[in-house]
Every structure is written in C-alpha cells, then in structure tokens.
C-alpha positions as CSV (number, residue, x, y, z in Angstrom):
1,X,210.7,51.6,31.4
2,X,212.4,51.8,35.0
3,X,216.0,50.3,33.7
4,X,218.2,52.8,35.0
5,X,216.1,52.1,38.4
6,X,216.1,48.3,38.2
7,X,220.3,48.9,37.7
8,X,220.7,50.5,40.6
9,X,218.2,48.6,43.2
10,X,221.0,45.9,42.1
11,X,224.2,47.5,42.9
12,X,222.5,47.9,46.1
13,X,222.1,44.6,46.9
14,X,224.2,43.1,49.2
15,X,226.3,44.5,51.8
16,X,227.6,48.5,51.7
17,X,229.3,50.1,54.5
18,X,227.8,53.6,54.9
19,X,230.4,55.7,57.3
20,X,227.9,57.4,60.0
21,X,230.0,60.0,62.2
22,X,229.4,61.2,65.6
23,X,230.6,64.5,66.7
24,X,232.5,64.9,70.0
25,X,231.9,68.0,72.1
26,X,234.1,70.5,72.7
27,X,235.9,68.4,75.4
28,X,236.6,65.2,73.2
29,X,233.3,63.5,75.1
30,X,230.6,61.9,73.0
31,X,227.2,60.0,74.2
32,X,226.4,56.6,74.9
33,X,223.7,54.7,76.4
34,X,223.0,52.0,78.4
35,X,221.3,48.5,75.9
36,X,219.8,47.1,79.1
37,X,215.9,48.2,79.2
38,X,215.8,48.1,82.6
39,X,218.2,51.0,83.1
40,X,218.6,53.0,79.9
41,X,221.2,54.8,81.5
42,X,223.3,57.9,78.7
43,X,226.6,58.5,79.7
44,X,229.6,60.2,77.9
45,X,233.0,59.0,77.2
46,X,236.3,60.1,75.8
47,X,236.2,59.5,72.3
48,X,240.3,58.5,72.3
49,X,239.5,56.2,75.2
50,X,236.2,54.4,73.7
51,X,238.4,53.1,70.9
52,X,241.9,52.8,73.4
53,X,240.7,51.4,76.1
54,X,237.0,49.9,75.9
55,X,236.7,46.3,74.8
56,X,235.0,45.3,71.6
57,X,233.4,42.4,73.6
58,X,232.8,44.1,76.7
59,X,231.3,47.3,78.1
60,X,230.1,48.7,80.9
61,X,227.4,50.4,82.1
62,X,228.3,52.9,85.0
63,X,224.9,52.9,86.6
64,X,224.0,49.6,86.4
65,X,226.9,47.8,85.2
66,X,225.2,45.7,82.7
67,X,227.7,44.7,80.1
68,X,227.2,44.1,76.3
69,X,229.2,44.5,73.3
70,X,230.6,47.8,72.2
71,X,227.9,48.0,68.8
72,X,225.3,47.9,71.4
73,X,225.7,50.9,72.9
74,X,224.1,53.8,70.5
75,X,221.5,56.6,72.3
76,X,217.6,56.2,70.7
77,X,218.9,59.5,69.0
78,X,221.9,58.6,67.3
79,X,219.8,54.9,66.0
80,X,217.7,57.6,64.4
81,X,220.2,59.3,62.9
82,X,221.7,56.3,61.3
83,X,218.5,55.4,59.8
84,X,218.2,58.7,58.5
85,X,221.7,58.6,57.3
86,X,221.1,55.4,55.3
87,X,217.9,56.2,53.9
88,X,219.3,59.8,52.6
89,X,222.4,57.5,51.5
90,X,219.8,55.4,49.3
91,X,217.6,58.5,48.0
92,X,220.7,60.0,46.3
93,X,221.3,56.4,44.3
94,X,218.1,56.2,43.4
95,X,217.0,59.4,42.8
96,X,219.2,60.3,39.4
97,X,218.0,57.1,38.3
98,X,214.8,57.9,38.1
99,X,215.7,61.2,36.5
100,X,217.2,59.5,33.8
101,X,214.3,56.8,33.7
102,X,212.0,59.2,33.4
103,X,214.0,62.1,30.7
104,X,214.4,58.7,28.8
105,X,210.6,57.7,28.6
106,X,209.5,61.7,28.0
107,X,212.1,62.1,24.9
108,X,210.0,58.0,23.7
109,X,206.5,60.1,23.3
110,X,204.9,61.3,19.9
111,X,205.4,65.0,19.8
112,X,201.9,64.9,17.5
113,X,199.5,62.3,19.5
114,X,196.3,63.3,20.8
115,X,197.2,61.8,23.9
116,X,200.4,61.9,25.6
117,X,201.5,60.8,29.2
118,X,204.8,62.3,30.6
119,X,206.7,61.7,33.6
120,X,208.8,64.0,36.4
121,X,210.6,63.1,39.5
122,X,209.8,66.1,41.7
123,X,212.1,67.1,44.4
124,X,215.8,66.9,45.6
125,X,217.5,64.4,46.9
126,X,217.7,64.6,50.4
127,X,220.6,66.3,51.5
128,X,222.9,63.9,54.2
129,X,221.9,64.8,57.6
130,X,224.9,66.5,60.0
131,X,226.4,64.1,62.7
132,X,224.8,64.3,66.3
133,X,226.3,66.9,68.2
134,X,227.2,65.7,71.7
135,X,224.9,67.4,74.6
136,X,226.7,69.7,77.0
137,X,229.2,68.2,79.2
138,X,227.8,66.3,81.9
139,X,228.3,67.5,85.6
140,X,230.2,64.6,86.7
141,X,233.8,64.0,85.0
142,X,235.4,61.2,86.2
143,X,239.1,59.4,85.3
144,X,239.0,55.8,86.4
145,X,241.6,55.1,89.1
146,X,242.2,51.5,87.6
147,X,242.5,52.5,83.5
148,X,242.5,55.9,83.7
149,X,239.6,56.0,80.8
150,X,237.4,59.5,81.2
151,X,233.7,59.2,81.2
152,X,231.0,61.2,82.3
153,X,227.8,61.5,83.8
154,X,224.6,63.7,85.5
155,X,224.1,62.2,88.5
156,X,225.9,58.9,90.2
157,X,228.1,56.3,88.6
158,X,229.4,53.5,90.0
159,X,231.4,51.0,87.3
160,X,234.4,52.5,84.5
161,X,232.7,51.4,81.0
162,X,236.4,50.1,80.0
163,X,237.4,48.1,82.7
164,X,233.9,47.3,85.0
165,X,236.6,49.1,88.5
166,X,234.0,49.8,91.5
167,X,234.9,53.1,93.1
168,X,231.5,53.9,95.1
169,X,233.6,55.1,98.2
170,X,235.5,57.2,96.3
171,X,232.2,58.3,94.4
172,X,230.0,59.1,96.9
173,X,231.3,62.6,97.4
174,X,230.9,63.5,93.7
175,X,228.0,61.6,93.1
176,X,226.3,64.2,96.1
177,X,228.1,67.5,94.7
178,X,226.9,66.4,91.0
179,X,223.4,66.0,92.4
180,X,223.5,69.3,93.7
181,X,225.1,70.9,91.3
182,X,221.6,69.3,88.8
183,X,219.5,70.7,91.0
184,X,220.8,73.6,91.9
185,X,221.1,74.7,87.9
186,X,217.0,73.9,87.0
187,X,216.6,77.5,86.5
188,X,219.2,77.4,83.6
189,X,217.0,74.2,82.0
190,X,213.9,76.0,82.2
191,X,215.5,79.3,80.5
192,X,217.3,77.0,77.6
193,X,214.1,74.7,76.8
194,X,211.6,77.1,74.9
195,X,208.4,75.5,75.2
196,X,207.2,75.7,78.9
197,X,205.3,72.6,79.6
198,X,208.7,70.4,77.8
199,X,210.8,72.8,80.4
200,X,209.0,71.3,83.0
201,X,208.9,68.1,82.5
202,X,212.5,67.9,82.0
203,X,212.7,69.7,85.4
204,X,210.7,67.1,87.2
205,X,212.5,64.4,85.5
206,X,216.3,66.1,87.2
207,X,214.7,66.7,90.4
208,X,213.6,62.6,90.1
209,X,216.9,61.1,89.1
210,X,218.2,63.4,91.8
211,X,216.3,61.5,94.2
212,X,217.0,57.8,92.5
213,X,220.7,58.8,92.3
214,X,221.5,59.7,96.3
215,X,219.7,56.8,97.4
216,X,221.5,53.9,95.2
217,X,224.7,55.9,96.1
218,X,224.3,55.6,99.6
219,X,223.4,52.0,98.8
220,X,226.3,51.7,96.8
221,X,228.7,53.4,99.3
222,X,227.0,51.2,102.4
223,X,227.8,48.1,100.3
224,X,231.5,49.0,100.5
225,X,232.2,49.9,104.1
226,X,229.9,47.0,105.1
227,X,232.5,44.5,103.5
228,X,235.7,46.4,103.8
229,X,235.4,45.4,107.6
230,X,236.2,41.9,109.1
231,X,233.9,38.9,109.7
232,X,230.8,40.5,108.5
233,X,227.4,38.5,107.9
234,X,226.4,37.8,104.5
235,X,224.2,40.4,103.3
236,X,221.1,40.0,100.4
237,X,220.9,41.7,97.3
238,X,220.0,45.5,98.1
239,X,220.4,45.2,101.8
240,X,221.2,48.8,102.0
241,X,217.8,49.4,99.8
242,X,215.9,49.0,103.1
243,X,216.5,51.7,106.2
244,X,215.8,49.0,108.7
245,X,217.7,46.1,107.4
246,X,220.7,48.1,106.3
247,X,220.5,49.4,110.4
248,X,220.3,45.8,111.8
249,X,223.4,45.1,109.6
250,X,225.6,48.0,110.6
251,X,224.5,47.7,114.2
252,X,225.8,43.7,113.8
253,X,229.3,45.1,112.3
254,X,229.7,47.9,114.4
255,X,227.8,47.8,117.5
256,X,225.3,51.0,116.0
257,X,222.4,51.6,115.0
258,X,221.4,54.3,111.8
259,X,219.8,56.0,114.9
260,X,223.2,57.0,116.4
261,X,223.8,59.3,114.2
262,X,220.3,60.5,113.0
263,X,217.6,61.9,114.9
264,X,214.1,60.9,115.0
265,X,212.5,62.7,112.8
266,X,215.5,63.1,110.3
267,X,215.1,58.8,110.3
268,X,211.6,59.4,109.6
269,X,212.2,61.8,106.6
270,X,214.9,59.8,105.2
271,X,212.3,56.6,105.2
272,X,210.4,58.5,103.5
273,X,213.1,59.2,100.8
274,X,213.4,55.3,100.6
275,X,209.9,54.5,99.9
276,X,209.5,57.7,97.3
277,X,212.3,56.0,95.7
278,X,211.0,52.6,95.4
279,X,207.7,54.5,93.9
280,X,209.9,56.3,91.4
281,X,211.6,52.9,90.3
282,X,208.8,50.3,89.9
283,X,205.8,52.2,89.6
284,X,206.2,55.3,88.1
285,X,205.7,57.4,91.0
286,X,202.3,56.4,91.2
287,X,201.3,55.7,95.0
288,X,199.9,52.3,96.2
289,X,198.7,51.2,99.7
290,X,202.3,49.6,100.8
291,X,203.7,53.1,100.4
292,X,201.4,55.0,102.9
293,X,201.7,52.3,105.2
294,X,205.8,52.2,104.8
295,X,206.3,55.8,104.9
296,X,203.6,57.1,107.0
297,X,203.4,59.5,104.3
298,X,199.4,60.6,104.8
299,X,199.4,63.2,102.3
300,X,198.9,61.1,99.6
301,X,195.9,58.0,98.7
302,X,196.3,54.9,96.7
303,X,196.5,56.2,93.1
304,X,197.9,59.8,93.2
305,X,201.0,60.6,91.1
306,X,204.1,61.5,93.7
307,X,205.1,65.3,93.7
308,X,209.0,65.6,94.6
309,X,210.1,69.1,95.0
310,X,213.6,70.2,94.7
311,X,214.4,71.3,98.1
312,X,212.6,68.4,99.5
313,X,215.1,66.2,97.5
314,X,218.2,68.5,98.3
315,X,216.9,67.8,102.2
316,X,217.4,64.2,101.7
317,X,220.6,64.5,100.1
318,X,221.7,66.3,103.4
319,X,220.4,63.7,105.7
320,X,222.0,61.2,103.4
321,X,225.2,62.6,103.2
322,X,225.2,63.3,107.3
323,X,224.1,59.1,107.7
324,X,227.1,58.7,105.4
325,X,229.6,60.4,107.0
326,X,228.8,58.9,110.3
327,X,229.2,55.1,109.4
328,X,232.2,56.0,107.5
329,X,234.1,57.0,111.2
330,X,233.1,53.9,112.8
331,X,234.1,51.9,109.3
332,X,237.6,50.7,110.8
C-alpha cells in the first residue's frame, strides 16, 4: 500500500548533506554565539574572515574566551532554523510519495461497491524556509591588532575569536563609548519592538548588560596595568571583581589607594555598582542578605528583584571610567 513511501524512507537512510545558508548583513558580518552555558555570549564576525582566519579546532569567545570548535558555535536561532530546514528538506521527499501512494490505491477501488474507502494527502509541501538574516550591526566593530580578523559586538569584548589576542587596554575605551552608545539608543528599541511589555524587557535586559559589561571591563583593563608593571604580587582570580582587594593591590604597586582618585561617596556608589553586579551574575538580580550588608544599599530586603535604571548605570560608567583613567597615569 505505502510502496512509493517505503522507497523513499530508504533513500533517506544514511547520511545526506542538506546545504543550510546564513545570510550576512549588509556589512559582510553574520552571528555567532558563545557554546559555553555559562556565558552564552552572540557576537558577529566577518563572514571572509570566519572561514580565512578562524581555526576549525579552535574558537574564541570574546567575552569569556571559552574556546571550542568552529561547528559549535551556531545562535539558539539559527539551530532552529536548521531543524526547520531539514524537516522542510524531508517533507518535500516524502510528500509526492505519498501522493503517488495514495492516487495509486484510489485508481485500486471498485467504481460499483457499496462500500469504498479513498485516500488524499492534504496540503503542500512545506516551502524551504529563507536563511537567517543577520541582526543590525552591532555597536562595537573591532579589527584585531594581532590577525586583523573583524568581529563585532554590543557591549565589551576582550579575546579576537580567530586568534584568542587580549587587547583590554586598548578596549576599555570602546568598550565605555559602546556602552553608551546601548544605552543611550533605548528609545529606538522601544519604538522598533511592537509589543510594549517585549520592548521592555529587552530594555531592562541593555540597561543590565550595560552594567555587567563596564564592570568586567574595568576588571579586565585593571588586570593589564596591574601586570604591565614590575615586581607585582601575585593576584587571585578576579582580584579586580572586589573594590577593596583590587585597592590593596594597586596601593601595593603603586603607593595609592582607589581613594586617591575617587571621592567618598563616588567609592560608595561605585561599591554599589559591584555588588548590583555580582546580583545580576549569580542570582538573577534577586537580592539576598550579603548584598545589603556589602553595599549598604537599604532600599532594598532579602528577596526583592533589583531595579537598574539607565542613568544610574550611565553614572557608574562615569565613575568607572574616571577610577580608570587615574590608575592608568600612575601605571608606569
């Protein structure tokens, strides 16, 4: 009954390459994502340098430099589009198969029975779905000073994807301006996204990262003036995470204290900053007891969901950027 069916199930079997295509955007760019599920991280990069310069074996992440193989690195979106790809791919074999199964078995039946039984395959086959088209261009465009490959990003980056080069110092600048720049275009994402409340969860989501981004900067950009100078003490993973141990370091290198170049109350705000952070990375903004006791942030009790506002967060990107700039002048 189903032989035109079973004939095709078993050209199937076995291997078949079905070729999936990803648009680039207008700029050559196309989207990537980070495997590791701690960091998640999307990214673009040139489409001529993901096959010129980047590594079968080896790739890296520019966030968190995690590295994995180059198969690895597909966006949640574009794994759906595959699957959609290859299940449309299948439908189209299988589907004028049936047809025929089924014209085969109605032409089989008596024209003069009392009782007949027909069969139809309704519907089309499903038409091939159109490649991914590549999200805007990302605020951040960077060429790698080592290999020259071109990636972007929204927000901070810190390793090339082809070559694993760490350019936080030169970085730090951009990484601030990009920041900015996100934050300072939220009224563009709410007038582009249609449905209010997805709007605004996107918004809180920029105004986050903003936050998560200036703070592993600056810990990224401390890291490399800390050991560009001479006999410096060994210093633990994430050092610069902490506002007081990242201060007793310095003051050991240099002879000054984060206080020498911020105020009391800009220290206390930028602690602040820290511990927000912390919530934001390992428990989903939600506030615990450690944080009002860190902080001294008495607005909030155990339990509450942490609010970041946009200005607050462009505020701490200020006193950032001024800490910055400070410890860079004494980095000799």
């Amino acid at each position: 009954m189903f032989d035109e069916l079973k004939r095709e199930l078993r050209r199937l079997e076995g291997v078949h390459e079905i070729p999936v295509s990803i648009l680039t955007d207008d700029e050559g760019f196309f989207d990537r994502q980070c495997p590791s599920s701690d960091c998640l991280f999307q990214f673009k990069i040139h489409e001529k340098d993901w096959h010129d310069k980047v590594r079968d074996e080896e790739v890296f992440c520019p966030f968190c430099g995690h590295t994995a193989e180059s198969d690895n690195w597909c966006t949640e979106e574009q794994h759906e589009h595959n699957k959609r790809t290859v299940m449309a791919h299948i439908s189209q074999r299988l589907h004028p198969a049936m047809k025929r199964d089924a014209s085969r078995w109605n032409r089989r039946q008596p024209r003069d029975s009392f009782i007949t039984m027909t069969m139809k395959v309704d519907g089309r086959p499903q038409s091939l779905p159109l490649p991914l088209a590549a999200t805007e261009p990302m605020q951040l465009k960077i060429t790698c000073p080592a290999c020259a490959c071109r990636y972007a990003v929204l927000g901070a980056a810190f390793f090339c994807p082809a070559c694993g080069h760490s350019a936080a110092d030169m970085m730090f600048d951009q990484t601030v301006a990009g920041i900015r720049d996100s934050l300072n275009a939220l009224g563009a994402v709410r007038t582009a996204v249609a449905d209010p409340d997805t709007a605004e969860t996107a918004v809180r989501q920029i105004i986050e990262y903003g936050l998560l981004s200036v703070v592993t900067a600056f810990q990224r950009y401390a890291e490399v003036l800390y050991f560009r100078m001479p006999a410096t003490q060994q210093a633990h993973r994430n050092a610069f995470q902490n506002l007081t141990a990242g201060s007793d370091l310095w003051h050991v290198a240099t002879g000054k204290h984060y206080s020498d170049y911020l105020g009391a109350v800009e220290l206390a705000e930028l602690k602040r900053a820290f511990q927000q952070r912390h919530l934001l990375a390992h428990t989903q903004g939600i506030v615990d007891k450690d944080y009002v006791t860190r902080s001294g942030d008495t607005s909030y009790q155990p339990g509450q969901r942490l609010v970041v506002r946009k200005d607050t967060v462009l505020h701490y990107v200020d006193l950032i950027e001024k800490l910055a700039t400070g410890m860079a002048a004494d980095a000799k």
